[in-house]
LOVOLUM-274738 format. One record per residue (C-alpha): residue number from 1; x, y, z; residue in three letters. Coordinates in nm, 3 decimals, decimal comma. Layout:
<sites>
+-----+---------+---------+---------+---------+
| num |       X |       Y |       Z | residuo |
+-----+---------+---------+---------+---------+
| NUM |       X |       Y |       Z |     ALA |
...
+-----+---------+---------+---------+---------+
</sites>
This chain:
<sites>
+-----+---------+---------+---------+---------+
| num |       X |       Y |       Z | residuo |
+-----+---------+---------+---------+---------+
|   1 |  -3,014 |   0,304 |  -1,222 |     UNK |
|   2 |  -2,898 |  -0,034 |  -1,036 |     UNK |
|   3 |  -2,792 |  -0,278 |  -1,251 |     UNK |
|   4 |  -2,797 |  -0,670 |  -1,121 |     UNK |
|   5 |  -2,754 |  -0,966 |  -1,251 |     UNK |
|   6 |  -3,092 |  -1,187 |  -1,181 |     UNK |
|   7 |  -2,840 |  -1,465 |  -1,091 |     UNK |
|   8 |  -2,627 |  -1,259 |  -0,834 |     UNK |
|   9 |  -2,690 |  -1,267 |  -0,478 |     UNK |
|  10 |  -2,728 |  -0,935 |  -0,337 |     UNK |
|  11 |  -2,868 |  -0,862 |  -0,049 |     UNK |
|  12 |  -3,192 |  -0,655 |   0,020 |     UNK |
|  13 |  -3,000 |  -0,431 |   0,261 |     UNK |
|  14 |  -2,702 |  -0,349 |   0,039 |     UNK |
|  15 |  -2,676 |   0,017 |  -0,071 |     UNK |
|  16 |  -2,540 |   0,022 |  -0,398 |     UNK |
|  17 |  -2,556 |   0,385 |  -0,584 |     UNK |
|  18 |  -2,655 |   0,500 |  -0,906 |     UNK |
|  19 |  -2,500 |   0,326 |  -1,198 |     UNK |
|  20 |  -2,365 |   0,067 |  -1,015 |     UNK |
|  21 |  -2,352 |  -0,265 |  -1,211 |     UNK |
|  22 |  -2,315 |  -0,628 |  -1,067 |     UNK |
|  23 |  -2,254 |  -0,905 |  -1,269 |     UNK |
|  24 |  -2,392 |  -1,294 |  -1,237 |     UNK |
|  25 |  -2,266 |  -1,478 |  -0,950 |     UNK |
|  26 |  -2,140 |  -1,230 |  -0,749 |     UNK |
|  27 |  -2,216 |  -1,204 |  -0,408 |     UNK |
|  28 |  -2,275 |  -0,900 |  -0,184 |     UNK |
|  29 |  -2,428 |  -0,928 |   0,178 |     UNK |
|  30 |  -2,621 |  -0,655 |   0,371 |     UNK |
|  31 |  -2,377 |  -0,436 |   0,537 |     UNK |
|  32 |  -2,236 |  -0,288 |   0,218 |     UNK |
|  33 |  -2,243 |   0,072 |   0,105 |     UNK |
|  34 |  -2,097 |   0,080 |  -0,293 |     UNK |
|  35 |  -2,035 |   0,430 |  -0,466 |     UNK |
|  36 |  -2,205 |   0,528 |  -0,790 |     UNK |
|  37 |  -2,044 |   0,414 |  -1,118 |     UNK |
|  38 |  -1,882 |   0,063 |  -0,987 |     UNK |
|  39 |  -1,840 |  -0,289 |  -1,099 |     UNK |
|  40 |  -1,862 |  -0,572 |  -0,956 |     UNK |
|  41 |  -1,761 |  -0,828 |  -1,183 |     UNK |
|  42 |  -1,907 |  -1,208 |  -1,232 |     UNK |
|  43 |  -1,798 |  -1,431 |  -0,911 |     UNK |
|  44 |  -1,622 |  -1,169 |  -0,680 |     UNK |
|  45 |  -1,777 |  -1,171 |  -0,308 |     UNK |
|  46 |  -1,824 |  -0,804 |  -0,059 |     UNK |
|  47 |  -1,897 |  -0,964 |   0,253 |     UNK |
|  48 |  -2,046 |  -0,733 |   0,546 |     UNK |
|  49 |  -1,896 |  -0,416 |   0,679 |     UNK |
|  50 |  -1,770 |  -0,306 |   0,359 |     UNK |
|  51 |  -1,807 |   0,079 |   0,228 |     UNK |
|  52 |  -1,655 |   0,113 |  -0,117 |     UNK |
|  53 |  -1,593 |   0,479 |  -0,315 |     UNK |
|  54 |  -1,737 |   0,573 |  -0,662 |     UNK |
|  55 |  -1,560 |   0,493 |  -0,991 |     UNK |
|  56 |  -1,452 |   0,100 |  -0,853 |     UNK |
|  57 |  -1,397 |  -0,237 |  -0,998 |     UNK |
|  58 |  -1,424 |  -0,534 |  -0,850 |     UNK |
|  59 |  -1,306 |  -0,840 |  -1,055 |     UNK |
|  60 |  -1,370 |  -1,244 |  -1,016 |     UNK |
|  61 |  -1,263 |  -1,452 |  -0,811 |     UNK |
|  62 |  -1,214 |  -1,090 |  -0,536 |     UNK |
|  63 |  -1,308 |  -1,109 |  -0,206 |     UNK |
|  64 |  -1,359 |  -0,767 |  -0,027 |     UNK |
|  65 |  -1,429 |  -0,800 |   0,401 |     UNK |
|  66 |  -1,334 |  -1,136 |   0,418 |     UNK |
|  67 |  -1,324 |  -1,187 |   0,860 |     UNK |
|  68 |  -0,912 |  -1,136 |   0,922 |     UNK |
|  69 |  -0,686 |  -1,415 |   0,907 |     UNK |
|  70 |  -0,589 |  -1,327 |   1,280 |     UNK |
|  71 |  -0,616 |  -1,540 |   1,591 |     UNK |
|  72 |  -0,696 |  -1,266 |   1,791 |     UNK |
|  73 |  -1,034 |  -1,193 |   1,605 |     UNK |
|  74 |  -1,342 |  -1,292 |   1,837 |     UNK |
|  75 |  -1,571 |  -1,216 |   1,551 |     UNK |
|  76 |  -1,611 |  -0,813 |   1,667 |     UNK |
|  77 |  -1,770 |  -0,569 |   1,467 |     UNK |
|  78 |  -1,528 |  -0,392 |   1,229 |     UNK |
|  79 |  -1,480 |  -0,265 |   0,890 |     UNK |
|  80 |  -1,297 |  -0,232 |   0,506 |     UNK |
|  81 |  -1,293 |   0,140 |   0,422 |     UNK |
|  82 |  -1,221 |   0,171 |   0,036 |     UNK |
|  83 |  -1,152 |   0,512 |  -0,176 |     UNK |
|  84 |  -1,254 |   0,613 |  -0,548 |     UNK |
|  85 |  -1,145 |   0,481 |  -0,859 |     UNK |
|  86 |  -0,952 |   0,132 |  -0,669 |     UNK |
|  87 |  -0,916 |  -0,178 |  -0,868 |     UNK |
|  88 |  -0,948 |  -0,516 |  -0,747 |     UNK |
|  89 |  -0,844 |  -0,760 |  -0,969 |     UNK |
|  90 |  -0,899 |  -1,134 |  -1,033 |     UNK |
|  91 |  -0,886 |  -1,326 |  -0,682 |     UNK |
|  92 |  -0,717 |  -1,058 |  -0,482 |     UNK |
|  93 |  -0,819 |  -1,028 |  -0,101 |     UNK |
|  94 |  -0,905 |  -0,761 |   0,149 |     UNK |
|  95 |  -0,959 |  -0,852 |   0,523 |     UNK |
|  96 |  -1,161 |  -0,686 |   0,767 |     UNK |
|  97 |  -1,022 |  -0,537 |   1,067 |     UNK |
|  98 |  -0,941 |  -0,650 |   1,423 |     UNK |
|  99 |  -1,071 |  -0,462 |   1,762 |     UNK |
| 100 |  -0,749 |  -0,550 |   1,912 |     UNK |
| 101 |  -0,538 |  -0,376 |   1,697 |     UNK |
| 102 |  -0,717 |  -0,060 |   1,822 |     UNK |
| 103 |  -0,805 |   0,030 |   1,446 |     UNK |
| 104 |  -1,044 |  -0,250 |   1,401 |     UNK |
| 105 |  -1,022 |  -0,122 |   1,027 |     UNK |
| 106 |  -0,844 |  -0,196 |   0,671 |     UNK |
| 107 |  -0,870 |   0,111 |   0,484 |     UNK |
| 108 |  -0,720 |   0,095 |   0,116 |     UNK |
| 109 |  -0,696 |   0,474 |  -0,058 |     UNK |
| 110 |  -0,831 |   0,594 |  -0,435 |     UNK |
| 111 |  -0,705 |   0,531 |  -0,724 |     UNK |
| 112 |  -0,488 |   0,223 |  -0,593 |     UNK |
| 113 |  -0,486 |  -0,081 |  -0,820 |     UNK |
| 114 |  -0,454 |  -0,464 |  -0,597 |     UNK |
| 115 |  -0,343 |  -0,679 |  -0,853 |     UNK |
| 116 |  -0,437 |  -1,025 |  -0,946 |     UNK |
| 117 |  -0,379 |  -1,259 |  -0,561 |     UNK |
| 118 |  -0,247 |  -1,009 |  -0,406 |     UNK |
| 119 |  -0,327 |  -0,939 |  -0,020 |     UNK |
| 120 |  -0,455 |  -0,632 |   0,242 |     UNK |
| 121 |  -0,425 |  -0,826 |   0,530 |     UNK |
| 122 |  -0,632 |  -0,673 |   0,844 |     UNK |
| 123 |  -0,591 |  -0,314 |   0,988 |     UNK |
| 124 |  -0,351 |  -0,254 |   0,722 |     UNK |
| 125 |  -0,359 |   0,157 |   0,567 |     UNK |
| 126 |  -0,293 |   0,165 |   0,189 |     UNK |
| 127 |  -0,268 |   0,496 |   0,056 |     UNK |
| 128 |  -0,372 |   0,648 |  -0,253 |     UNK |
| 129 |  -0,239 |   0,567 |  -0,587 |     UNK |
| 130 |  -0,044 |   0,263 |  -0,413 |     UNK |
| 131 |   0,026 |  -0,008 |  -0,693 |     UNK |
| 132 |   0,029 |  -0,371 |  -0,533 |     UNK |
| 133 |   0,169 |  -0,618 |  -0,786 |     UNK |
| 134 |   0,043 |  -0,982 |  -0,869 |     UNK |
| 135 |   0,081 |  -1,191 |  -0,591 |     UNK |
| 136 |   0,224 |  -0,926 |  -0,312 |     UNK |
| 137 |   0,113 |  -0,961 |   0,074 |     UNK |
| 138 |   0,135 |  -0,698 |   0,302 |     UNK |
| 139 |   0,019 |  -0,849 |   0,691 |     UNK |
| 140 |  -0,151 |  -0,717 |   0,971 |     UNK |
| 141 |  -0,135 |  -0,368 |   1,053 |     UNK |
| 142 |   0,122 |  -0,302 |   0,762 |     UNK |
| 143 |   0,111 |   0,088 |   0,627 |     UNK |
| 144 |   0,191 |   0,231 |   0,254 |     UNK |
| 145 |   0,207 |   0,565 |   0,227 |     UNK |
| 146 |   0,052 |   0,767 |  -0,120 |     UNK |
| 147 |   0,227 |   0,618 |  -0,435 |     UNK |
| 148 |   0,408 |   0,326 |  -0,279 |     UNK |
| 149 |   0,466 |   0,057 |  -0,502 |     UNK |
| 150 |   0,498 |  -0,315 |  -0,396 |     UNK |
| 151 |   0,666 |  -0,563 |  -0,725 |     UNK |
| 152 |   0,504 |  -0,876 |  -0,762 |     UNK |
| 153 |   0,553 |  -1,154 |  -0,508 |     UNK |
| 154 |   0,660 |  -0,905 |  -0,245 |     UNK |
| 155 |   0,598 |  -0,962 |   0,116 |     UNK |
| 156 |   0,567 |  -0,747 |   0,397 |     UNK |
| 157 |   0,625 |  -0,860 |   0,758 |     UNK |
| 158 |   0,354 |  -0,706 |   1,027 |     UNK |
| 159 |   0,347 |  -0,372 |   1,150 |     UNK |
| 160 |   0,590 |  -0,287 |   0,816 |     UNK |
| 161 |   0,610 |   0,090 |   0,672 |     UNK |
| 162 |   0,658 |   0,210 |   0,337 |     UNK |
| 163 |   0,712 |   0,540 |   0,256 |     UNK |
| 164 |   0,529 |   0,816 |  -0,024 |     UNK |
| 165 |   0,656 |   0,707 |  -0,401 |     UNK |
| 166 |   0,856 |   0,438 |  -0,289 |     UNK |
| 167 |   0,879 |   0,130 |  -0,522 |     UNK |
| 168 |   0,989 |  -0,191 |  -0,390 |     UNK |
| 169 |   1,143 |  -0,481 |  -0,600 |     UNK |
| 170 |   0,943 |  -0,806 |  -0,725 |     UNK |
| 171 |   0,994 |  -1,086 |  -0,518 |     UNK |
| 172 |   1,140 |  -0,893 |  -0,203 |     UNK |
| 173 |   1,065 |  -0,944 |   0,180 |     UNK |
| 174 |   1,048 |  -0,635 |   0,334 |     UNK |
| 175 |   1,125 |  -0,665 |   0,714 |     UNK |
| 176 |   1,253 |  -0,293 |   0,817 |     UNK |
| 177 |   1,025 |   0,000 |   0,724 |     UNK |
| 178 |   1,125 |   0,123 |   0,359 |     UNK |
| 179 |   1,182 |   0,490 |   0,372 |     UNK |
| 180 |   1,019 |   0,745 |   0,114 |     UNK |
| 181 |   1,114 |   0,826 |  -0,243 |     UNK |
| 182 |   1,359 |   0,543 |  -0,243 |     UNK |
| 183 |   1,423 |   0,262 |  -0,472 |     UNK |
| 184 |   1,437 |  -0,063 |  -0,270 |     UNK |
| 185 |   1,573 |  -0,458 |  -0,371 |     UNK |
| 186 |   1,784 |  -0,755 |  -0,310 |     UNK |
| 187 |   1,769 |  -0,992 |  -0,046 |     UNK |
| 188 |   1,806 |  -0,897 |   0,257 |     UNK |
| 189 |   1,616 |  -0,547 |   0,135 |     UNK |
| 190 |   1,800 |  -0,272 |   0,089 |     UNK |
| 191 |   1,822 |   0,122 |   0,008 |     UNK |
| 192 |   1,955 |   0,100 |  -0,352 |     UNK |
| 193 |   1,858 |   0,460 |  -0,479 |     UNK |
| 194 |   1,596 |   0,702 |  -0,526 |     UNK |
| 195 |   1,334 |   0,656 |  -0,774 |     UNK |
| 196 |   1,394 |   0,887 |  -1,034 |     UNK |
| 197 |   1,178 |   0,728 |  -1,267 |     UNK |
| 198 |   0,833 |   0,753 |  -1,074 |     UNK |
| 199 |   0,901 |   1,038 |  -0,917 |     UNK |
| 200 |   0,968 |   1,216 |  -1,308 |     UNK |
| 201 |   0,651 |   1,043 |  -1,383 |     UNK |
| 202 |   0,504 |   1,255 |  -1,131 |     UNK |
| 203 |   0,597 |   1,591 |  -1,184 |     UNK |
| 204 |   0,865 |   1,610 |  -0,959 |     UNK |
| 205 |   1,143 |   1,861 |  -1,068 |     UNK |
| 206 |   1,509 |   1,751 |  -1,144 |     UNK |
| 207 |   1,625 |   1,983 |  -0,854 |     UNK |
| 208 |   1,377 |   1,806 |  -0,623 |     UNK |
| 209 |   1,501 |   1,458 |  -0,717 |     UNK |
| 210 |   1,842 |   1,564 |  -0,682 |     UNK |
| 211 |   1,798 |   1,737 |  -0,317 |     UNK |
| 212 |   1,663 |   1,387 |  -0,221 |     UNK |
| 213 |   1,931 |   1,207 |  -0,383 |     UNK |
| 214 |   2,174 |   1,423 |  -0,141 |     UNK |
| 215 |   1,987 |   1,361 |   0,169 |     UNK |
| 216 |   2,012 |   1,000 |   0,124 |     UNK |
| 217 |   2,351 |   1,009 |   0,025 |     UNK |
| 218 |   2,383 |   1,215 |   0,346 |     UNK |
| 219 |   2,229 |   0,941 |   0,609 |     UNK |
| 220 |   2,407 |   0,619 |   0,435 |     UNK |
| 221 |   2,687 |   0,708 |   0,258 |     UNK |
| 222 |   2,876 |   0,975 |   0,435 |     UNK |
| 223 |   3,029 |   0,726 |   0,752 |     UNK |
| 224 |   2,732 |   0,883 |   0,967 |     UNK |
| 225 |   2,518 |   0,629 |   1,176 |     UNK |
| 226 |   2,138 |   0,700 |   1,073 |     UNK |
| 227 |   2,043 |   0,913 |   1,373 |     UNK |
| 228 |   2,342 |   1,150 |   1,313 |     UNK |
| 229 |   2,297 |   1,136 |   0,918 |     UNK |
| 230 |   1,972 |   1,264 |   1,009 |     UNK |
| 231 |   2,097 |   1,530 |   1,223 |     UNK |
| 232 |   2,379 |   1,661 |   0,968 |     UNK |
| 233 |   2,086 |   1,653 |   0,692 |     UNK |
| 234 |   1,872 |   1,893 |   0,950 |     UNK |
| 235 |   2,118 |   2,134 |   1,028 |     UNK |
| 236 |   2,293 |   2,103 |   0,611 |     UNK |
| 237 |   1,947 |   2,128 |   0,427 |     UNK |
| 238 |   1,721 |   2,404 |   0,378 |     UNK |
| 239 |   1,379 |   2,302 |   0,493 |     UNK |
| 240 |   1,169 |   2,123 |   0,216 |     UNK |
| 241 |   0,853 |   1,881 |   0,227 |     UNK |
| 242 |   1,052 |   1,627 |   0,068 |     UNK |
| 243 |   1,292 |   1,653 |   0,384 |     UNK |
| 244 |   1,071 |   1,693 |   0,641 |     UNK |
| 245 |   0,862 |   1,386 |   0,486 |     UNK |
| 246 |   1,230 |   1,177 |   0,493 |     UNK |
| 247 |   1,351 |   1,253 |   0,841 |     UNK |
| 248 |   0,982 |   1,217 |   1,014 |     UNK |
| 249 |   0,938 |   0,893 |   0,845 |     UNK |
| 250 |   1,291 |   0,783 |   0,961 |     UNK |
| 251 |   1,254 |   0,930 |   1,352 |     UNK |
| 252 |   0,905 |   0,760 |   1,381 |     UNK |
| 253 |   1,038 |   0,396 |   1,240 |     UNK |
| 254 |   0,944 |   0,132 |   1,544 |     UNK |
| 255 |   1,125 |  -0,137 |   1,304 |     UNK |
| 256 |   1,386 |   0,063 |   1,150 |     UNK |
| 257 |   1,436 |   0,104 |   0,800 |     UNK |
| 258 |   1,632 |  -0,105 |   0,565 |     UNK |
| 259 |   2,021 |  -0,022 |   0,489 |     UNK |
| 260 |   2,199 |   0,060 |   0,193 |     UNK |
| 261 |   2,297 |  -0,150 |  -0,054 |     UNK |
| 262 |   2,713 |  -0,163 |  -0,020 |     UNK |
| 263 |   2,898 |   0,061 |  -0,282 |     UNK |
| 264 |   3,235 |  -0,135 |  -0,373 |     UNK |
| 265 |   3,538 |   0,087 |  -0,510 |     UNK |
| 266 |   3,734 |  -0,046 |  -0,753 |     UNK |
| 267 |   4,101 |  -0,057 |  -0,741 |     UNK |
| 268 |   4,247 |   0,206 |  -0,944 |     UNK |
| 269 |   4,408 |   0,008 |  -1,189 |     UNK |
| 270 |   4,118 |  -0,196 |  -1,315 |     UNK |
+-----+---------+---------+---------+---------+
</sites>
């Protein structure tokens, strides 16, 4: 059973599955395909093109396949693509696609939670389980692997990359892709460790976190440029997913990634 609002505007055409519920003044046109079991809250808007998972929320004030924000746009047909289980919270945007990009598609993965104003811009690929934080942008075409976390206020330039169960600081810029597991701050951004924390939170093994630890400490910190850190950590490691997942991110980087945060020795007598 559908449940609506008798002063939302929904259209006739909208699929909306079982259990859905839609609240009064929200706004959903006819191109829209919504999974069993979601919410869309009092005042959010789901424009056309839109198909959205089971399981979802959708609070006021969010607007869901909004056209893109992108000059190249000539009002072609193209979509939002979101997952299972994804929040939307309070006035937080996602944009439609663009047939230029050659994706002509913003696809945000389950269980990811867009806090309160913040922004998929168009063609962008958010992963599953991806946290973005009050008031974090990510622009056109930007990618975020599984678990990627964005702190709040946090912008990322076009075309950006962050990697699996990284975390990025509140109120960074991120400008070179940001590689994965790693802990990443400061202005200009930079590699400032792994993240232990999240990645404990998720099951991973001490050994695990400390293998990564050594491949990173391999690529910045042992007076090797990042091509040959890369190198010495494929001949010196034994193969792992974790290692494959660090050196294919870093070989594929169009940007580059960011660099590591200096490490200043103390004289010995202080």
């Amino acid at each position: 059973m559908v449940e609506i609002s008798p002063l939302a505007t929904v259209s006739p055409k909208a699929v909306l599955g079982d259990g859905v519920v839609v609240g009064p003044y929200a706004y959903i046109e006819g191109d829209v395909q919504i999974g069993e079991g979601t919410r869309v809250f009092p005042h959010a808007v789901i424009f056309d093109h839109v198909r959205m998972g089971t399981g979802c929320q959708v609070f006021p004030g969010a607007v869901v396949g909004a056209i893109p924000q992108d000059l190249k746009f000539k009002g072609e047909l193209s979509y939002v693509e979101i997952g299972d289980r994804v929040t939307v919270r309070e006035c937080a945007t996602v944009n439609r696609g663009t047939a230029a990009s050659g994706k002509a598609l913003t696809r945000v993965g389950s269980d990811t939670l867009l806090m309160s104003y913040s922004h998929v811009a168009h063609d962008c690929r958010v992963g599953s389980h991806c946290i973005l934080t009050s008031y974090a942008g990510i622009a056109g075409e930007t990618d975020m692997d599984d678990w990627a976390i964005l702190g709040g206020g946090t912008m990322a330039h076009q075309f950006s990359k962050i990697g699996c169960h990284a975390m990025v600081g509140g109120g960074c810029t991120v400008v070179k892709d940001v590689p994965p597991y790693s802990l990443c701050g400061r202005d200009p951004l930079c590699y400032s460790g792994v993240n232990i924390v999240g990645l404990r939170r998720r099951g991973f093994s001490l050994e695990v976190i400390r293998n990564i630890k050594e491949i990173y400490n391999t690529i910045f910190y042992s007076r090797y440029n990042i091509s040959d850190g890369c190198a010495r950590v494929e001949e010196a490691f034994p193969e792992s997913e974790e290692k494959r997942a660090i050196l294919d991110f870093i070989r594929d980087s169009k940007r580059g990634i960011v660099r590591a945060v200096e490490i200043v020795q103390k004289p010995l007598d202080e």
